[in-house]
MARZAMAR-605737 format. One record per residue: x, y, z of N, C-alpha, C, O in turn. Coordinates in steps of 0.1 Angstrom, whole numbers, plus 5000, padded with zeros to 4 digits. Example, Ala and Ser with C-alpha at 12.3 -4.5 7.8 and 13.67 -1.06 7.14 Angstrom:
MARZAMAR-605737
513249435078512349555078513249675078514249675085512849785071513749895071512950005079513450115080
end
This chain:
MARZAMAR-605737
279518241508278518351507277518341518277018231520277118451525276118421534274918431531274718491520274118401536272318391531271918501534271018531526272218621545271418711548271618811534270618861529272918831528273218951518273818861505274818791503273118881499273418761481274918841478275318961481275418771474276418801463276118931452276919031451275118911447274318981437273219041445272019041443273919111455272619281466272119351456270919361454273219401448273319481438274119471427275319491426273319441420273819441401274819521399274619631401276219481394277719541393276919651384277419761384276019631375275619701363274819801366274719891357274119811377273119911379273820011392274020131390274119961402274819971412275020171419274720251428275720151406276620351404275520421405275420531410273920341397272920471395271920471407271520561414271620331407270020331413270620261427270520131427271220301437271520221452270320231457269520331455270120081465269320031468269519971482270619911481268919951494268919841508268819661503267919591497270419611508269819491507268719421512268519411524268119381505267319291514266419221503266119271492266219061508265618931499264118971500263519041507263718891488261818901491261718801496262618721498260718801499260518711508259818581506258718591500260118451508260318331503258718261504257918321511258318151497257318141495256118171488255018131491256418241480255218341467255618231454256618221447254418171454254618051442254718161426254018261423255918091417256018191410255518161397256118191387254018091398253018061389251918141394251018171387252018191408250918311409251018411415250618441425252118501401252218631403251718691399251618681387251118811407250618921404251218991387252419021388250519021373250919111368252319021358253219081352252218891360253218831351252118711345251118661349253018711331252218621321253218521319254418531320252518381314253218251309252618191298251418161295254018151288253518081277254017981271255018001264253417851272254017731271254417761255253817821246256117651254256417651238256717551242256717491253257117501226257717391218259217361222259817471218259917281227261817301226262117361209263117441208261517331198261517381190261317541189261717601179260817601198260717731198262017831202262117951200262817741209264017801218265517781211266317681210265717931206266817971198267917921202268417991211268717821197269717791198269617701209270117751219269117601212268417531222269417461218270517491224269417361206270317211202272017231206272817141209272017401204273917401206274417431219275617441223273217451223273817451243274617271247274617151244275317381258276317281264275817211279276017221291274617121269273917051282274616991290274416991302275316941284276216861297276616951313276516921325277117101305278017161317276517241319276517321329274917231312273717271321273617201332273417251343273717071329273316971341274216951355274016911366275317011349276417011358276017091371276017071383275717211362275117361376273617291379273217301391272817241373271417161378271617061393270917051403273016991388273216881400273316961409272516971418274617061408274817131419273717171426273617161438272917221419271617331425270617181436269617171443271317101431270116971432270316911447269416841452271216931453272516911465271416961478271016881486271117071478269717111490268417001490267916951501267916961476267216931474267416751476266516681480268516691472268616561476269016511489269216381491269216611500269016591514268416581525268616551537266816621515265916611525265016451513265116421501264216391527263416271522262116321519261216251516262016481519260416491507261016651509261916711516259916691500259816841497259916911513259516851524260817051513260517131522259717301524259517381533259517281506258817421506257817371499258117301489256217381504255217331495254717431482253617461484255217481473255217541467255517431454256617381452254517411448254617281433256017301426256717191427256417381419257717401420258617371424259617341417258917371439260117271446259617151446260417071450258117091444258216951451258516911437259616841439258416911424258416911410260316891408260816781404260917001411262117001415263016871421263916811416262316861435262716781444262616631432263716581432261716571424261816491421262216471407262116361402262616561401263916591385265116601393266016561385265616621404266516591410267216411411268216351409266016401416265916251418266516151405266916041408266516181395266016171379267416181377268116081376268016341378268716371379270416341384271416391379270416241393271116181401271416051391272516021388270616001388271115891377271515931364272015851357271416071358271316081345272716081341273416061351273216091333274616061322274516171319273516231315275616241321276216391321277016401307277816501305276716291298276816341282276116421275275116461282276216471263275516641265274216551257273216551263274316471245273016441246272216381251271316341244272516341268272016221274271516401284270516391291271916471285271816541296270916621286270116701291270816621276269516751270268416671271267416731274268516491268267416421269266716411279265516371279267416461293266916481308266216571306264916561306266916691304265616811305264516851298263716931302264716791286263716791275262616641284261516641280262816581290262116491292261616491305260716401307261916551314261816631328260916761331260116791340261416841318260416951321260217011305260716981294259517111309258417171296258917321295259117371306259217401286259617541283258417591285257317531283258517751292257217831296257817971294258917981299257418071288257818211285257618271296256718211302258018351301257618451316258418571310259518601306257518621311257818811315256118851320255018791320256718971324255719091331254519071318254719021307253519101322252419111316252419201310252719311313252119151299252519331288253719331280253919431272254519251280255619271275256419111273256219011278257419161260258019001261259318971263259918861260259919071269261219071275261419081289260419091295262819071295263019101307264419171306264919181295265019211320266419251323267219191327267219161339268519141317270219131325270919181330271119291327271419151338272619231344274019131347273919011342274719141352276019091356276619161367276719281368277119051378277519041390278918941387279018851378280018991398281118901399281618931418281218991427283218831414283718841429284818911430285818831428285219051433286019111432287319051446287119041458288919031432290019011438290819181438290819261428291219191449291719341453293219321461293319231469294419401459295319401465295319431479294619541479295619411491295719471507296619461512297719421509296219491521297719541533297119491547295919521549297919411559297919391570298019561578297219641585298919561575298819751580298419821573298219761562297919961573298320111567299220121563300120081570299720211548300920261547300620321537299720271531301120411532300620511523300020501511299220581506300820341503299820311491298220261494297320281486297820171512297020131513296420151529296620091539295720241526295020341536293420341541293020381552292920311533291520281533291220151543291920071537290720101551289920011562289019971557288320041550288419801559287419751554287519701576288419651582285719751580285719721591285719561594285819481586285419541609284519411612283019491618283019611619282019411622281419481629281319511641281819441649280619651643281319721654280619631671279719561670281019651679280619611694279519671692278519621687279619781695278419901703277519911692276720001693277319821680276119831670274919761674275019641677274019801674272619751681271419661667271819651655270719641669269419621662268519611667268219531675267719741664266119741674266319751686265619691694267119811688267819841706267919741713267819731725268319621702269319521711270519471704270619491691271719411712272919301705272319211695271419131698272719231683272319151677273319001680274518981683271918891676272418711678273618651674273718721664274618571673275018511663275618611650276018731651275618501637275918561626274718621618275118651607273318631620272618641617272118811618271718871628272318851606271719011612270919101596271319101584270019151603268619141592269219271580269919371579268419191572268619351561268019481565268619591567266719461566266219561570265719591589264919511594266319711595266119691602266419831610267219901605265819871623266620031629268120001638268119931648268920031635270420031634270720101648269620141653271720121653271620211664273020271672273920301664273120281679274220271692273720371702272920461699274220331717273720461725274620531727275820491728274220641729275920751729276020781744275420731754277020861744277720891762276720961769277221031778275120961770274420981776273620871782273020881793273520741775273120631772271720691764270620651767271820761756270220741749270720691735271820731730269620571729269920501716269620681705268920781706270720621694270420711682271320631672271920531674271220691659271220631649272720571647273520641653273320471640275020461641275920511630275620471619276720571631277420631623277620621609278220531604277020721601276920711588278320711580279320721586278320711571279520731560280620821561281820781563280120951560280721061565281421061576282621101576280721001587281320971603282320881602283320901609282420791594283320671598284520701590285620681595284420751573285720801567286420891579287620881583285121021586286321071594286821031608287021121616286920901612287220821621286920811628287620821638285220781631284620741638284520631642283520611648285120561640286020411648286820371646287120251644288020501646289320471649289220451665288420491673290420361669290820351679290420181688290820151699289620121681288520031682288819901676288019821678290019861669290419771662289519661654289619541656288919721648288019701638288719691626288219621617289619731625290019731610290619571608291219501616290319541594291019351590291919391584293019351587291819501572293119481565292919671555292319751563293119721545293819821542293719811531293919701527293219921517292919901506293020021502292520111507293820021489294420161485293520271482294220371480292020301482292020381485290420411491289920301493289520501494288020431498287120421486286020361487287320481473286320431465285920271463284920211463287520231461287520051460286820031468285719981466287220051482286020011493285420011492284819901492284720131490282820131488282620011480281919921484283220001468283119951455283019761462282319681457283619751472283519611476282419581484282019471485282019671489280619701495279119631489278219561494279719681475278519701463278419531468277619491476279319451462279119321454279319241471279419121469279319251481279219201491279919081493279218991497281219071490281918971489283018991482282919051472284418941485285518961479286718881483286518821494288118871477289218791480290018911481290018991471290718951495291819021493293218981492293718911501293919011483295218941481296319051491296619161488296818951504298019071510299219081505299519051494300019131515301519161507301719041506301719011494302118921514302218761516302018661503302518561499301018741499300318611487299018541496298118471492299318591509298118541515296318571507296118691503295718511506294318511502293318521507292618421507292918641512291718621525290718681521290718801516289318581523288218601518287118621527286718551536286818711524285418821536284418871525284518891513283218871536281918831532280918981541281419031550279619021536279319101544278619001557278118891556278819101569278719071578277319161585276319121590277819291581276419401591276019531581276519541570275219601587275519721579275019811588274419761597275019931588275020051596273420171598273220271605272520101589271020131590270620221579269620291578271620211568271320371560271020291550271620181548270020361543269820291528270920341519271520451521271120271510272420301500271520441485270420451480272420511483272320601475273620591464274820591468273220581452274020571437275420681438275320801436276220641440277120811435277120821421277520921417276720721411276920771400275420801395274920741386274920871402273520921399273621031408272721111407274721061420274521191423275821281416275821401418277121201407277921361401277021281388277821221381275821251382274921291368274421421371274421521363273821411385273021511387273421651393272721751395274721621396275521761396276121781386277021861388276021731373276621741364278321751358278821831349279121621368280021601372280621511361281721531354279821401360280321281346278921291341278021281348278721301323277521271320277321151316278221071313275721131318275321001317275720921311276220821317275620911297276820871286278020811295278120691294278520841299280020831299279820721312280620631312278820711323278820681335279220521332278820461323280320481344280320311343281720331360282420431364281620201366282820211374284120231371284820211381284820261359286120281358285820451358286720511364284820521351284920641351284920711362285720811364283920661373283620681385285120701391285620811394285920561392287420571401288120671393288820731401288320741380289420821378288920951380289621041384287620951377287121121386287621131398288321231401287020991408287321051424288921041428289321071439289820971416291021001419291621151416292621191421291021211405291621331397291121391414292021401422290121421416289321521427289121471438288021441442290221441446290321361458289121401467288121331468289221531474288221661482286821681479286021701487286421661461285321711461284921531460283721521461285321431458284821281459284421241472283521161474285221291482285021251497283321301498282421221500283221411497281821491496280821391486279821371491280921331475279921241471280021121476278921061476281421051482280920981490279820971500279020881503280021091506279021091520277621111515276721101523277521141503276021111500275720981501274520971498276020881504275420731500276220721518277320721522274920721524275420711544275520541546275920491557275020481536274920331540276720291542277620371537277020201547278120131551278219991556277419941564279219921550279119751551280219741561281119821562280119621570281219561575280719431573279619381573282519371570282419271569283519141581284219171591283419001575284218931586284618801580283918741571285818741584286718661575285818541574285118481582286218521565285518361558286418251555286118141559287718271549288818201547290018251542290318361538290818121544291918191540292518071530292517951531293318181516293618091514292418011500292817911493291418061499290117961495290318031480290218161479290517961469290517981451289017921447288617911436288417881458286817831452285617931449285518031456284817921441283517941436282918081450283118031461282518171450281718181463280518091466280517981459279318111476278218041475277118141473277118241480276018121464274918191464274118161476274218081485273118271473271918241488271218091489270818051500271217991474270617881474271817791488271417691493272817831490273417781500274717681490275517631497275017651476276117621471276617691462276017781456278217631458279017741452278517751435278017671427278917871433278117931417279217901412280317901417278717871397279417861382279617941374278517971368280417981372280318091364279418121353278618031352279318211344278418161333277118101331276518121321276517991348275817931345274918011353273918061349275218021365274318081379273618171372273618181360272718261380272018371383271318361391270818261395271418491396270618571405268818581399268518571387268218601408266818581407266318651418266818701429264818671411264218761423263618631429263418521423263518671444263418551456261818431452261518321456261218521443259418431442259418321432258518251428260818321430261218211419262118081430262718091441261817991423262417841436264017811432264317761421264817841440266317801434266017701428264917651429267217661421267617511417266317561403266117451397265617631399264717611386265917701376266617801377265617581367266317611353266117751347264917761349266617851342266217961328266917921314268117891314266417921305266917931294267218101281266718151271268118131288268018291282267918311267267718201261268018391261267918441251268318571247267518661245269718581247270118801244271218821236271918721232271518921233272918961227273419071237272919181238274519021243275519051247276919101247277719031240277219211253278619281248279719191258280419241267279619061255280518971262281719041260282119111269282519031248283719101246283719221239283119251229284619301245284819441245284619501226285019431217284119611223283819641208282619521200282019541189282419381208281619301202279819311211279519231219278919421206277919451216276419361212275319391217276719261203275719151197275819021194275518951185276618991207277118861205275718771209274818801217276018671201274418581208274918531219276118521222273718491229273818471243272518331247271618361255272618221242271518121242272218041255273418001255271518031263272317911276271117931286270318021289271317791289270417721301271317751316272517731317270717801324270817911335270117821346269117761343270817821362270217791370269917921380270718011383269017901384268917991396269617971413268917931422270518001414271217971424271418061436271818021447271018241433271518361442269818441441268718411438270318581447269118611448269918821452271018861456269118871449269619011456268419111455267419091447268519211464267619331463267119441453266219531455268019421442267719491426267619421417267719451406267119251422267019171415264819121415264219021418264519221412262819241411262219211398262919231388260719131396260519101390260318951385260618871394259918881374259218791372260218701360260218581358261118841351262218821341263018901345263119021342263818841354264518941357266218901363266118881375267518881358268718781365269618881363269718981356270318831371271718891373272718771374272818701384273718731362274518631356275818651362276518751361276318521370277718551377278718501374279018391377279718611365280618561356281818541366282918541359282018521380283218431382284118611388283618721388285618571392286018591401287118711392287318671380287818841395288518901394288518981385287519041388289219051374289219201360288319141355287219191355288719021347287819031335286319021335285519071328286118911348284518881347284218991355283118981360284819101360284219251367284419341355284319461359284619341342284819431332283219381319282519461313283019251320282419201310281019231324280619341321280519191333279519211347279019371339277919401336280119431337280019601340279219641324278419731321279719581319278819611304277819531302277519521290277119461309276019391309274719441314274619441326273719481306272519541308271719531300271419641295271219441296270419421282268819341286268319281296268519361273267019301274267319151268267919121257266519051278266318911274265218841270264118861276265218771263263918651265264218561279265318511279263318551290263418441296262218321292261018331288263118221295262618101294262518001305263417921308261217981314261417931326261317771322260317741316262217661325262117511329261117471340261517431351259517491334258717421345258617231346258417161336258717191355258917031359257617011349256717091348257816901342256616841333255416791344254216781340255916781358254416741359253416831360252216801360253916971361253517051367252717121345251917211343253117071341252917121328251617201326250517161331251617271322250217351318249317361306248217421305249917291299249317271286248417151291247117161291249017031295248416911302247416931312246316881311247817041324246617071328245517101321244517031321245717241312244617251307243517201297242617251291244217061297243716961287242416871299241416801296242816901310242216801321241316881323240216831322241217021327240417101329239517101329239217111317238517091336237017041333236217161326236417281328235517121319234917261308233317321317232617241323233017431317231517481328230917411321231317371309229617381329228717281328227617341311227217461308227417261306226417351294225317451297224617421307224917551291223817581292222417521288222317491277221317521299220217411299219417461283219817581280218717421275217917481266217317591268217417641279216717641258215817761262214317671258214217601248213417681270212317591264211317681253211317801251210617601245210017641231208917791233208717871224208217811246207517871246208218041248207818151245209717991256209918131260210518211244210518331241211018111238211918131225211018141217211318211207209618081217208118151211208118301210208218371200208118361225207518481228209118581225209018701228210318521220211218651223211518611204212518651200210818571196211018581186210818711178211618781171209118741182208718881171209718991178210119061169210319041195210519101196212619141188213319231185212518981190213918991179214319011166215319061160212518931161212818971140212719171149213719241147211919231155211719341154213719441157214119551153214019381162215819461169216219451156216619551150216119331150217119251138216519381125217319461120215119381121214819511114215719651111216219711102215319661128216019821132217319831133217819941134218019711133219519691128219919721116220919791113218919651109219319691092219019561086219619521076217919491094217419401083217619281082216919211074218919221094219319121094218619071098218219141107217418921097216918811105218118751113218918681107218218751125219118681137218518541141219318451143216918521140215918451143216418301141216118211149217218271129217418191126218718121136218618011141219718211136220918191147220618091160220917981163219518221165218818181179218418021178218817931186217317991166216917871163217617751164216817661166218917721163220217701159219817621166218917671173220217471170220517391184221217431194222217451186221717471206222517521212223517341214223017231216224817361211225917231212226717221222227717291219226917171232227917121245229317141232229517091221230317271245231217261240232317121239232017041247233517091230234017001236235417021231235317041219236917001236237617051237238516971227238616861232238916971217240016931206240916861213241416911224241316731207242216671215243816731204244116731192244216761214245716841208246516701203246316581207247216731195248316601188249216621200249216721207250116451200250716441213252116551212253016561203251816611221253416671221253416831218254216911221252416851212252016971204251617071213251917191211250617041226249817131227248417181228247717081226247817251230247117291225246817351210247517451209246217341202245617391188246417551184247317581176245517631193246117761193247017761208246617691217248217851209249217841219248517981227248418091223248017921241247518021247248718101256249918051255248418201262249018271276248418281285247318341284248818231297248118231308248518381314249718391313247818491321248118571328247418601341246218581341248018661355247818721361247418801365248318871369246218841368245519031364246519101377246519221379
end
């Protein structure tokens, strides 16, 4: 998987309605000081179904995530969170990958913290996978559709772009037979062969919705006639921001809402070959992509830079530090007719994509081909997240250390002389109350309860963000 375009651009789940421009947030926003998100230390006791998770195969996707992090000889993002990371890693490396030797890691490594948006106590799921697709070395009538490479004459910001490196966002281009730059060929242009003749094409796919459709999830295995296995990744894209088709036949009132999902989408645009071409070209955005391997039955790689687990990974909005643990909390239409299955699992953050916003917010990567792109597709529900903050980093602990404001000095006797009659006088006109006495009161230096070990604070605060 390449770093510029996640795996998870766009949510298999959202994808049809709300299209979106890839592109990552941008790295380094500590995600203990977010704007507009709240945090609330619990108990492992508080976390549903905590004891029946399969810590072992947690720790398993933890190590993996831990692989960036145990190559460098100190932190490389100063952000408390990876350095916190960087050394449960460490920890990590020795620990015993028995499940109750590996729950005793994380229970003993880090501390449960609630996160969602401020205001609220949920977040959003979704599901992402890696679509396997039949192809063809040639054209031929079952397989006709072209997945490009990227084109020569494609510019960025009116130059060749570097290397493999090419930005999400960015002004796209080509210059035409006058030499003046203008924009490069949208959707519409390229179904009607606007780079034929240019040998761009890798291979042949039965028809262009699937295409688009491989677009979405930016990454895929095409299986050719051979048995050959070739695996391509996005490579560029053509400057147009992406638009939903299944948000534009809602709104021609083509498939209703109700009904909208990617299988309904492909039998519409197959019933209505003519009027589908026409909703294609609403969404002008366009991917090319370029071979990665051949041959390869492994994992892809998220943007953390190693390969994802199924089940365990997610996608994350970028202000969150890979390699940090989630512990979810949802019910799930895992299997088909069953839409409340419980869903308790410790989750690493491993990917990252452009509809993946927010503070609670993942996209879960169920692995490679029909089923984990059928179970992806019915995935959209509301969760509890549960963030794994590193214990040293703990907050409860901090705010035990916290130094309390300094007291307020006395009030000396004469001023508290002279504001007495005017107070019995308020307290009167109130209704009588004497206050006088209150005021008289000793004023006492606050001083802060020592919490029982392990517990906490007394009352369980939330920390928020304005």
């Amino acid at each position: 998987m390449h770093h510029f375009l996640s795996l998870a651009c766009i949510s298999a789940a959202a994808a049809w309605l709300a299209g979106a421009p890839c592109a990552a947030h941008a790295d380094g926003v500590d995600p203990l000081n977010v704007p507009e998100t709240q945090l609330e230390p619990l108990e492992w006791a508080d976390l549903d179904g905590w004891p029946a998770d399969d810590h072992s195969a947690a720790l398993a996707t933890f190590l993996s995530s831990c692989k960036p992090f145990l190559a460098s000889a100190q932190p490389l993002d100063p952000r408390p969170i990876h350095a916190g990371l960087w050394r449960a890693c460490r920890d990590a490396a020795a620990a015993s990958t028995a499940d109750a030797d590996a729950q005793k890691f994380f229970q003993e490594n880090f501390r449960p913290v609630r996160i969602a948006r401020l205001g609220q106590s949920t977040g959003l799921i979704t599901g992402y996978y890696e679509p396997i697709v039949d192809g063809s070395r040639v054209p031929n009538p079952e397989f006709h559709s072209p997945l490009y490479r990227r084109p020569r004459d494609l510019l960025v910001n009116g130059r060749k772009p570097v290397g493999a490196h090419f930005p999400n966002r960015a002004s796209v281009g080509r210059l035409n037979a006058k030499n003046q730059m203008e924009p490069y060929y949208d959707r519409r242009a390229i179904e009607n062969g606007a780079l034929d003749g240019q040998q761009l094409e890798i291979c042949w796919l039965r028809d262009p919705f699937e295409a688009m459709s491989m677009e979405i999830e930016g990454s895929m295995r095409v299986r050719l006639e051979d048995g050959t296995l070739l695996r391509l990744n996005y490579d560029a894209h053509n400057g147009y921001s992406r638009t939903g088709v299944g948000r534009v036949l809602i709104e021609r009132s083509l498939i209703p809402r109700e009904e909208m999902s990617r299988e309904r989408i492909k039998q519409w645009m197959a019933a209505y070959p003519e009027e589908a071409k026409e909703v294609r070209a609403t969404n002008r955005s366009y991917i090319f992509f370029r071979i990665t391997g051949l041959n390869n039955e492994e994992e892809p790689t998220g943007a953390q830079g190693v390969r994802l687990n199924p089940g365990r990974s997610i996608a994350v909005d970028r202000t969150h530090v890979f390699g940090t643990p989630f512990f979810i909390e949802a019910n799930l239409p895992i299997l088909p007719g069953r839409p409340d299955m419980k869903f308790r699992r410790l989750m690493v953050a491993q990917d990252t994509g452009s509809a993946i916003v927010g503070p609670a917010r993942a996209d879960i990567y169920w692995g490679a081909g029909d089923l984990p792109a059928r179970i992806a597709g019915r995935i959209r529900q509301q969760a509890r997240f549960v963030m794994l903050l590193p214990r040293e980093l703990d907050m409860v602990e901090a705010g035990k250390a916290m130094p309390l404001p300094p007291p307020k000095p006395p009030i000396p006797p004469e001023v508290l002389a002279k504001k007495q009659p005017a107070d019995r006088r308020e307290a009167r006109n109130a209704g009588g109350t004497n206050i006088s006495a209150e005021r008289e009161r000793p004023i006492r230096t606050p001083v802060r309860a020592a919490a029982p070990s392990g517990a906490g604070l007394p009352a369980r605060p939330t920390w928020s963000r304005p």
